[in-house]
C-alpha positions as a Python dict, from the first residue, in 0.01 Angstrom:
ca = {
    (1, 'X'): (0, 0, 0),
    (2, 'X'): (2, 150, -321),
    (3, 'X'): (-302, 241, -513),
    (4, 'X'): (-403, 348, -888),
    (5, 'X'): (-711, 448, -1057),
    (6, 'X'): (-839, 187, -1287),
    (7, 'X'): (-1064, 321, -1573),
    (8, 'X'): (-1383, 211, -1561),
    (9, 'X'): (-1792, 234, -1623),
    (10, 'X'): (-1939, 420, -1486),
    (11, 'X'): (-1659, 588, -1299),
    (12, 'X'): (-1280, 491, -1227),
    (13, 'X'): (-1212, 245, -971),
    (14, 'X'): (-886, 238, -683),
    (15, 'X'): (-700, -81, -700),
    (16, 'X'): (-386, -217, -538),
    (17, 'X'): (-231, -524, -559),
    (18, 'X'): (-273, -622, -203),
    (19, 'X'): (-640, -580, -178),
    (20, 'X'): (-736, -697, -549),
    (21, 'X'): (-797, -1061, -690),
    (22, 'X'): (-878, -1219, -1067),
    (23, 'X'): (-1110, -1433, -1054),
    (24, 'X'): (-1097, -1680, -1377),
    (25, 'X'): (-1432, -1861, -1439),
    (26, 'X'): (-1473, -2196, -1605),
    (27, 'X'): (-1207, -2128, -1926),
    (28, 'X'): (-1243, -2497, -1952),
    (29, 'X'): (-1303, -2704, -2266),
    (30, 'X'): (-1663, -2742, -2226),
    (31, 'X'): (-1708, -2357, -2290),
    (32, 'X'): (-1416, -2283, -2467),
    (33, 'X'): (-1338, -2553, -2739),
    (34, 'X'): (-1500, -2749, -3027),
    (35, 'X'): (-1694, -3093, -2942),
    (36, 'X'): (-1717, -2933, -2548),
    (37, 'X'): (-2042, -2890, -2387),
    (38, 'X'): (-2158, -2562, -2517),
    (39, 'X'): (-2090, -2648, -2840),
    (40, 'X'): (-2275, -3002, -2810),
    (41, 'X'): (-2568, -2832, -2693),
    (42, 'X'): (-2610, -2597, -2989),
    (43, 'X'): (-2442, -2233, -2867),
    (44, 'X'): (-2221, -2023, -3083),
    (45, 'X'): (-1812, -2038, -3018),
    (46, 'X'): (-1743, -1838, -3264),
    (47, 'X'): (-1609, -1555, -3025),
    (48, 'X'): (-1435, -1797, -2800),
    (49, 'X'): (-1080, -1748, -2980),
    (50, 'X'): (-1106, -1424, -2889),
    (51, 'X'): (-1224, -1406, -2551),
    (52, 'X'): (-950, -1642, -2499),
    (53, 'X'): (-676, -1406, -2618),
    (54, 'X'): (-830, -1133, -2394),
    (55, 'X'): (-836, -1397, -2063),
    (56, 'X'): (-457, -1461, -2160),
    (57, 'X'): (-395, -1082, -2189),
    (58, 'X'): (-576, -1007, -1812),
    (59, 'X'): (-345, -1363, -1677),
    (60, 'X'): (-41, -1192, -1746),
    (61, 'X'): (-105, -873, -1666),
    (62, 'X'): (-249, -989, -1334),
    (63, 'X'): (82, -1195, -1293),
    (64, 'X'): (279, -939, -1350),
    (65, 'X'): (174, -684, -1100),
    (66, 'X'): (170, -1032, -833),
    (67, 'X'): (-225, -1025, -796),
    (68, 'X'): (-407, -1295, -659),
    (69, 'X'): (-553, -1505, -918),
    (70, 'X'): (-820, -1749, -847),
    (71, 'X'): (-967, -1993, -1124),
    (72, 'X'): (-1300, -2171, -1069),
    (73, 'X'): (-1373, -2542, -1253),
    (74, 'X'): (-1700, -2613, -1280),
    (75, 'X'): (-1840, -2989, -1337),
    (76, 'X'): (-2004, -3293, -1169),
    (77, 'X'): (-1870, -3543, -961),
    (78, 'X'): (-1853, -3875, -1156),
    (79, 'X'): (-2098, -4043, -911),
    (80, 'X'): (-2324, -3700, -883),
    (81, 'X'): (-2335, -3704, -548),
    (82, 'X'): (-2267, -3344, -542),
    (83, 'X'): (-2586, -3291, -812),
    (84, 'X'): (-2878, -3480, -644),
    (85, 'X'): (-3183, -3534, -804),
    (86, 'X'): (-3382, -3271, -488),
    (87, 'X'): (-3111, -2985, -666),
    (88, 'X'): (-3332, -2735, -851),
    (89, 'X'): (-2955, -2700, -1066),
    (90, 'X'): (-3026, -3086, -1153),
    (91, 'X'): (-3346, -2950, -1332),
    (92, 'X'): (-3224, -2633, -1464),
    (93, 'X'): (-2854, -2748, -1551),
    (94, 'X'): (-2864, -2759, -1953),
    (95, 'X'): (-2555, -3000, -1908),
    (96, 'X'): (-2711, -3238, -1684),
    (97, 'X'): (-3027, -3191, -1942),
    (98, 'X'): (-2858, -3288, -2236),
    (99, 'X'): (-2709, -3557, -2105),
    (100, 'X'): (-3056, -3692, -1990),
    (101, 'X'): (-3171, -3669, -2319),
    (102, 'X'): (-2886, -3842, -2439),
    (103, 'X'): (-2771, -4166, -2242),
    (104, 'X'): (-2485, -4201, -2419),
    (105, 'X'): (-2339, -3874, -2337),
    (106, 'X'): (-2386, -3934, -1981),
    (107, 'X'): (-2031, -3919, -1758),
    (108, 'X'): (-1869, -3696, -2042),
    (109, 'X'): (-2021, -3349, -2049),
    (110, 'X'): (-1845, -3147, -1738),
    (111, 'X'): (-1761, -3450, -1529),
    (112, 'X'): (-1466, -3443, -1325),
    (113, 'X'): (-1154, -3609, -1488),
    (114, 'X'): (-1277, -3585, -1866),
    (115, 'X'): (-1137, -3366, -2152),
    (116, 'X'): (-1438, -3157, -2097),
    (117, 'X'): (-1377, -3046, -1776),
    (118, 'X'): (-1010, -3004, -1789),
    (119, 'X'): (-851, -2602, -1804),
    (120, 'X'): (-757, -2514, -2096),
    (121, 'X'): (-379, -2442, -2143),
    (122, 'X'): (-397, -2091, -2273),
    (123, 'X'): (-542, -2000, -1935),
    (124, 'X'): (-399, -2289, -1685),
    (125, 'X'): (-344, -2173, -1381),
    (126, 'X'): (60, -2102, -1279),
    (127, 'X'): (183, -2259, -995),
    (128, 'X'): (58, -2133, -639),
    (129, 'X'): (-242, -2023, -785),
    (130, 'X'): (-613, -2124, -630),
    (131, 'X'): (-842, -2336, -806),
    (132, 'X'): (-1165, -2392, -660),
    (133, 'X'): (-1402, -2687, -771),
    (134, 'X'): (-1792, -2571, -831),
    (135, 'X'): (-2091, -2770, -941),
    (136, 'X'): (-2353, -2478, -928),
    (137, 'X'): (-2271, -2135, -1135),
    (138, 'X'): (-2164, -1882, -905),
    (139, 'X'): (-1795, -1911, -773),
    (140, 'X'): (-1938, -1854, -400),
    (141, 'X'): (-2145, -2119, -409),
    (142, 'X'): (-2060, -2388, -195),
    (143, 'X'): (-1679, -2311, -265),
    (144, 'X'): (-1416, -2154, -1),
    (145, 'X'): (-1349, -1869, -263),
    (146, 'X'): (-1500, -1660, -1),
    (147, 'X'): (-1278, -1763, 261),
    (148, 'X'): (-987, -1726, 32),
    (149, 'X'): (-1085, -1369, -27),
    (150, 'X'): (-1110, -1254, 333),
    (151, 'X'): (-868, -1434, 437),
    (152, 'X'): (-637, -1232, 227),
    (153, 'X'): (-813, -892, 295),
    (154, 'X'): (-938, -863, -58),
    (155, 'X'): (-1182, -600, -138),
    (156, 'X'): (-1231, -626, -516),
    (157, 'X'): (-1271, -866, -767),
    (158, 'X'): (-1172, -901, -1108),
    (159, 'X'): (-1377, -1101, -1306),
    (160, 'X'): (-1333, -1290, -1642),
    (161, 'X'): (-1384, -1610, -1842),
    (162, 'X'): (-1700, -1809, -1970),
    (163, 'X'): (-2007, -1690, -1939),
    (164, 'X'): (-2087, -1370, -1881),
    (165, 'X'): (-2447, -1439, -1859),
    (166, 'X'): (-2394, -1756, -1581),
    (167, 'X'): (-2079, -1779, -1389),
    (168, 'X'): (-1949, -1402, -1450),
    (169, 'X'): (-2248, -1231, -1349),
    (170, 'X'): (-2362, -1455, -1089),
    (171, 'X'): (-2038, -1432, -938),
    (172, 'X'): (-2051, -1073, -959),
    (173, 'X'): (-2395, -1053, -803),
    (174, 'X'): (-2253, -1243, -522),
    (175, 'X'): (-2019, -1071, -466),
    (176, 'X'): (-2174, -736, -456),
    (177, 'X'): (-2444, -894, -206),
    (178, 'X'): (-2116, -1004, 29),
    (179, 'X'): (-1999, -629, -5),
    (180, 'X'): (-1656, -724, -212),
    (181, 'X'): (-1613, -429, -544),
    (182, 'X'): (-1655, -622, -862),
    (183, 'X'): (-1505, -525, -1192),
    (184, 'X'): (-1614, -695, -1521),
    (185, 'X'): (-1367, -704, -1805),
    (186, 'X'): (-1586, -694, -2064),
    (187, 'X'): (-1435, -858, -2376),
    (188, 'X'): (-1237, -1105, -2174),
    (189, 'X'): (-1555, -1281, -2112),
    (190, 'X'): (-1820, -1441, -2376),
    (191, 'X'): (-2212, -1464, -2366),
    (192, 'X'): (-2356, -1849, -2351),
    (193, 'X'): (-2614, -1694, -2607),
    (194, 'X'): (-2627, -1399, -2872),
    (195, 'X'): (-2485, -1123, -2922),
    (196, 'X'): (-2727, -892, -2709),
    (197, 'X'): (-2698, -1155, -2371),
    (198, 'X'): (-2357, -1024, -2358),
    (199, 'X'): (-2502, -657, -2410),
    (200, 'X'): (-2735, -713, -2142),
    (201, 'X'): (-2455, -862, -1891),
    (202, 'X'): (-2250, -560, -1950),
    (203, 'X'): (-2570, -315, -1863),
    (204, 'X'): (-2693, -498, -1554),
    (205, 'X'): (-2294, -496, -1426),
    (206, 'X'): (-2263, -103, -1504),
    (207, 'X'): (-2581, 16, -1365),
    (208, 'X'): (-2648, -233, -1070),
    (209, 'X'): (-2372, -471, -979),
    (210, 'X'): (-2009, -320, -999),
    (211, 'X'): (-1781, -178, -1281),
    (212, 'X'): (-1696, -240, -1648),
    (213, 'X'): (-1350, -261, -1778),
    (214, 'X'): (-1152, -339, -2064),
    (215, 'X'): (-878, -613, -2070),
    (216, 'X'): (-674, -261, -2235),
    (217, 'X'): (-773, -57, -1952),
    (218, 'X'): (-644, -377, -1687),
    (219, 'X'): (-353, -344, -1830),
    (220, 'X'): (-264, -25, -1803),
    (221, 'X'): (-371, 1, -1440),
    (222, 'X'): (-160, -352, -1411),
    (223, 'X'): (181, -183, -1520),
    (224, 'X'): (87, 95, -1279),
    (225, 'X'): (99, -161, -1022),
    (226, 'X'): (377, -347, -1083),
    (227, 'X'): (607, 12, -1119),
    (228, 'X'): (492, 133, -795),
    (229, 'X'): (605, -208, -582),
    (230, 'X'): (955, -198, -766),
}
C-alpha cells in the first residue's frame, strides 16, 4: 500500500489511496447558487464561484488517484418526519426558521426533491460514488457514512464543500472524536458567515481537530498517488 506525505498545517500528513476518503458536504443549490437557501436567508455567496472551482479541482484529483469519494445531501423529508417538532435542530435550523416565518416558503427551502436540494452539477457525484442523505449538520449523524468508512478500512478524511463553519467542521469534530485523521482543504470550502468565521474554522481545525490543506497541496499529493499504483 503505497503512501505519500501530504503537506499540511501544522505538520505533513501520510496518505494512501486505500486508507483515504473525500468527503463532499452539501455542494447543493441551497448553499451554492442564487435564489437557494443561504442566499434567501440573507448570507453572502459571493465566494461560492470560487469555492466551487476549488471542490471541482479536489473531485478530480480525488478521481484520479481512485479515492473514495463520499458526498453528503442535506435537507428535510417532505412530510418532516425526520425533523420533529421535540428536535432541538427544528429550533436551531435557520432553514426550518425561515420557513416558519414565511408560510409560503414552506416545502421549498432544503426539502427533498426540490431545486434546492438537488447537487449541483459542477460537483455531482460520478457513478459508483456514495451519497448519503442527512437532515442534521454533521455527516455522522444519523447517516451510515461511518459504516461506509470502516467498512472500507479508512483512516482519514478529506473534507470539503459548504460550510466550513456547520457541516465541514462538525464533520471534522466527529470525526476526530471517532478517531478517523481529518484534513480540511481550506479554500475548497466557504464560511456560512464573514470573512473571519472561515478564519476561525481554519484555526480551531489546525490547532484542535485535524490538518489544513490546500486544494494545490491535494493535488500534488493526488498525482503522487496515482504514479505510485501505475
Amino acid at each position: 500500500m503505497a503512501s505519500v506525505e501530504l503537506s499540511a498545517r501544522p505538520e505533513p500528513l501520510r496518505i494512501s489511496s486505500d486508507t483515504t476518503a473525500v468527503v463532499v458536504n452539501d455542494m447543493q443549490n441551497a448553499f451554492c447558487s442564487a435564489g437557494g437557501y443561504l442566499d434567501k436567508v440573507g448570507f453572502d455567496l459571493s465566494p461560492a464561484r470560487a469555492t466551487i472551482a476549488a471542490v471541482s479541482r479536489v473531485l478530480a484529483a480525488a478521481r484520479a488517484a481512485e479515492l473514495l469519494v463520499i458526498h453528503s445531501q442535506n435537507g428535510f423529508a417532505g412530510d418532516y418526519h425526520d425533523i420533529p417538532e421535540g428536535s432541538p435542530w427544528w429550533h436551531k435550523s435557520p432553514a426550518l426558521r425561515h420557513m416558519r416565518a414565511h408560510p409560503e416558503l414552506s416545502g421549498q427551502i432544503l426539502t427533498e426533491g426540490t431545486w434546492d436540494f438537488a447537487i449541483i452539477d459542477e460537483a455531482a457525484p460520478a457513478p459508483g460514488e456514495i451519497v448519503i442523505r442527512k437532515s442534521r449538520p454533521s455527516c455522522f449523524a444519523g447517516t451510515p457514512l461511518e459504516t461506509h468508512l470502516r467498512s472500507r478500512r479508512i483512516t482519514t478524511l478529506v473534507v470539503i464543500g459548504i460550510a466550513i463553519n456547520v457541516g465541514v467542521e462538525w464533520t471534522l469534530r466527529e470525526a476526530m472524536s471517532r478517531e478517523f485523521f481529518g484534513v480540511l482543504v481550506e479554500d475548497a470550502t466557504m464560511a456560512a458567515g464573514p470573512a473571519e468565521i472561515h478564519r476561525a474554522s481554519v484555526y480551531n481545525v489546525e490547532r484542535f481537530v485535524g490538518w489544513v490543506t490546500t486544494t494545490a497541496q491535494f493535488e500534488i499529493a493526488s498525482r503522487a498517488l496515482a504514479s505510485a499504483a501505475s
